[in-house]
N, C-alpha and C positions, 0 to 999 in steps of 0.2 A: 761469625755464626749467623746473625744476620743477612746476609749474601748468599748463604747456604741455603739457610729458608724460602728465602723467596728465589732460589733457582729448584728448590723441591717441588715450588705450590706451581711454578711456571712448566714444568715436568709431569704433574698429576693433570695438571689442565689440557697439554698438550694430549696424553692419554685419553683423556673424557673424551676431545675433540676428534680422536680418529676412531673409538671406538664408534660415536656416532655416525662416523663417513661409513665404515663398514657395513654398519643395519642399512645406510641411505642408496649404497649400491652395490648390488653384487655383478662381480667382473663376471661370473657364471653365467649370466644370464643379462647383455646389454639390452634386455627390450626394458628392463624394471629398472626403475632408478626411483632414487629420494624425492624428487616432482610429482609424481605419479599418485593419483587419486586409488587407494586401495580395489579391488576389483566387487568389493559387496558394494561399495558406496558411490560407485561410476556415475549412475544415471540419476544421485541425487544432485540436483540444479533447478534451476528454476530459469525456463528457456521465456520469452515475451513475445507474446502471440499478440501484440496490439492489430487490433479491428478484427480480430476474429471473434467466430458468434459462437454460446453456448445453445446447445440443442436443448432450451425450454422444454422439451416432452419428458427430461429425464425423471425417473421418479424415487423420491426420498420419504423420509420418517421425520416429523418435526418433534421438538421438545413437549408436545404435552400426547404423542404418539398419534397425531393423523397424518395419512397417508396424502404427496402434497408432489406436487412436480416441481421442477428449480422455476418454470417461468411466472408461479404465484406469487414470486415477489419483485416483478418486474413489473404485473399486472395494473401495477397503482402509477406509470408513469414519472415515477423518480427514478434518481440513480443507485448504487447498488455498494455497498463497499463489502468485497466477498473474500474470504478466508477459508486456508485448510487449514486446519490443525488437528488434534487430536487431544479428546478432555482428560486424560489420565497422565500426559506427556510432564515429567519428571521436570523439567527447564524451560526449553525453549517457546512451548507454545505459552505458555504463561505470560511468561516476558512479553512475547511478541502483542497478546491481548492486554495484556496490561498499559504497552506503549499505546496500543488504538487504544483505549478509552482516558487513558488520562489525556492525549492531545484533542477527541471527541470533546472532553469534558471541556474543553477549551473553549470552544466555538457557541456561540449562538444559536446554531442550527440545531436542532433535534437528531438524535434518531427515530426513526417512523414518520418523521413530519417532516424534513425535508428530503430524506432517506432511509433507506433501509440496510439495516449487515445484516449478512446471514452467513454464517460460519459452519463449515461442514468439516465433520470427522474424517482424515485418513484410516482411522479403524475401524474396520467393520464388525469387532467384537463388541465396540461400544453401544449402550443401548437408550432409550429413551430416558430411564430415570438419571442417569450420569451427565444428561446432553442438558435434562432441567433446572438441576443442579448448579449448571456450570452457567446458565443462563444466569439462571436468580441472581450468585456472584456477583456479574460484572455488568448485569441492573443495579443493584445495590452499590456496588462500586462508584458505576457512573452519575449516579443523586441524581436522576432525574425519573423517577417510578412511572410517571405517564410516557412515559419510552418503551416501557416494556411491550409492546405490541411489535412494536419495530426491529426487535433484534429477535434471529432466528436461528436456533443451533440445529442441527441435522445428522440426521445418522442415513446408514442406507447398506445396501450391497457391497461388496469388493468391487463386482463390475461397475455397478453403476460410480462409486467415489472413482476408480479408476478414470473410467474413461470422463467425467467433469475435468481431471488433473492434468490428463492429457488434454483435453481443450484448451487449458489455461495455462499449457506450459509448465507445472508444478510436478517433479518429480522426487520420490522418497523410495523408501526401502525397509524390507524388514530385518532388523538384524535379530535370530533367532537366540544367540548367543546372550546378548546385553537385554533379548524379551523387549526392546523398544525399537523405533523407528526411527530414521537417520533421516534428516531430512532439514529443508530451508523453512525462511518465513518471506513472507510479503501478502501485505494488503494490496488485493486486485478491483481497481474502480470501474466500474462497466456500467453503460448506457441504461434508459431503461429499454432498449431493444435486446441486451442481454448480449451486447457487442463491448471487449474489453479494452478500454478506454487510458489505465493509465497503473503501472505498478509501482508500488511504495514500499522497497524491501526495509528488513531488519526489524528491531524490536522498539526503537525509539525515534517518533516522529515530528516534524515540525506542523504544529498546529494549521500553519496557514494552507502549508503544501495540503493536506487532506481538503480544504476549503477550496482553493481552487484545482482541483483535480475533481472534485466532486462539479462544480461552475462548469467546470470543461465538458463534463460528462453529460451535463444536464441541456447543453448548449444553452448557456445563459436563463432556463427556467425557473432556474432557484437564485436566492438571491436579489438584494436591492440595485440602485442603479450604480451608486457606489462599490459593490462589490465589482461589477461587470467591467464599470470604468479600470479599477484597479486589474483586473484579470488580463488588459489588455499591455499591458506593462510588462509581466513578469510571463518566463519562460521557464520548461522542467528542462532542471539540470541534469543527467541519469550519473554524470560525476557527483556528486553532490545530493541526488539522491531528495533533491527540494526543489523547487520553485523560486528562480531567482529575478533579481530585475535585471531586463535587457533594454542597454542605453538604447539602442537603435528605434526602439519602441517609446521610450519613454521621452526620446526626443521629438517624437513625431507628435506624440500624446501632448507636451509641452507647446510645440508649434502652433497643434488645433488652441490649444485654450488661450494663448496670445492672439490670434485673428480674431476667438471671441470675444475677447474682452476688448481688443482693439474697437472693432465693430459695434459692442456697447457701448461706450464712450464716443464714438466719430458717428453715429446714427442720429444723438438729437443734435449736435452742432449741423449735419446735413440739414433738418429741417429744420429748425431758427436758419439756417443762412435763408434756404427755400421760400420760408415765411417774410424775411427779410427786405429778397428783391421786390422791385415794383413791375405792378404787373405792364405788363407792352402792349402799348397804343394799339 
């Protein structure tokens, strides 16, 4: 009886197993198969436009409703850590800001004061009191209140969010059906020339990696000497999705500090010997 059983459950599973294969592909039609990215959700990706520049003149809506261009927050000479999402978004944008401010929260650096985010809506249903809102949150969140200047949520046009998305590589989609929008995450680090410098997908990030991708961005403006020292070490991983150390570097980096400190030490024996000889007749 036993033996029977489990050639039942081995029999029911096999079932599961090809009904699935049949939804994965229809012999009808070899162009569709189980791989294949649905046709509503095609063009949601996020393609990486590193060193390309956002057209500054575009114009948006800030959280307390003045009318404000994207390159106002470039204008102050810092780097930039930029976001789409959308404030009413059910999951995923949540997440995704939740993972930037709690690794933010990490760091030393300020927002506003070493940098600035500004987070702009995919929706162009959303309006200024939803964008303030959602500000307030994840100031509060991030326990640091004299920050609040420096984080910017945005609302705007369909064209104009559009066409920023298309700049940055960030593509989504509306799915009329589910009323939400399908779509990725990633924080986008850009220069303060408004040139995008370094993408940090997903919803949970390593504190350091935002630290030096922000260093990277700033070409060493931000930060102490020991930051800059350390930045020189480590390379982005885009497997990995971090900032990792690369021996090649860190051997070279090791090299330099052994000649200096070589050269501290063999500098005052050079002058006592110096001192030492007698002088010549």
């Amino acid at each position: 009886m036993k033996a029977l059983g489990v050639h039942i459950l081995a029999l029911i599973a096999l079932s599961f197993v090809a009904t699935e294969l049949a939804f994965a592909y229809d012999p009808a039609n070899r162009l569709v198969t189980g791989h294949e990215k649905p046709k509503e959700i095609q063009k949601v990706e996020i393609v990486q436009k590193l060193g390309d520049k956002l057209d500054l003149s575009t114009p948006f809506v800030d959280d307390q409703g003045k009318k404000v261009v994207i390159g106002d927050y470039f204008a102050s000479g810092k780097p930039v850590l930029f976001t789409i999402i959308y404030y009413n978004c059910p999951m995923l944008c949540n997440l995704h800001l939740n993972g930037v401010t709690s690794a933010l929260s990490k760091l030393k650096w300020t927002v506003g004061k070493e940098f600035e985010l500004v987070a702009l809506t995919m929706n162009h249903r959303e309006g200024v009191d939803l964008a303030k809102q959602k500000k307030a949150s994840y100031v509060k969140d991030y326990g640091r209140p004299e920050s609040s200047d420096g984080w910017h949520f945005l609302t705007g046009s369909e064209a104009n969010i559009r066409k920023v998305a298309n700049e940055v590589g960030f593509g989504y989609e509306w799915l009329p059906d589910q009323k939400e929008y399908a779509h990725a995450s990633a924080a986008i680090i850009m220069t303060p020339e408004g040139q995008i410098s370094r993408y940090l997908h997903g919803i949970e990030f390593d504190p350091q990696s935002f630290k030096f991708a922000l260093l990277e961005a700033s070409n060493g403006a931000i930060g102490d000497f020991i930051d800059r020292a350390l930045s020189i070490c480590f390379v982005f991983d885009p497997n990995k999705n971090k900032y990792t150390i690369y021996s090649w570097r860190l051997m070279q980096a090791g090299g330099v500090l052994i000649v200096l400190a070589m050269g501290l030490l063999l500098i005052p024996l050079w002058r006592k010997e110096s001192q030492a000889l007698p002088e010549s007749q």
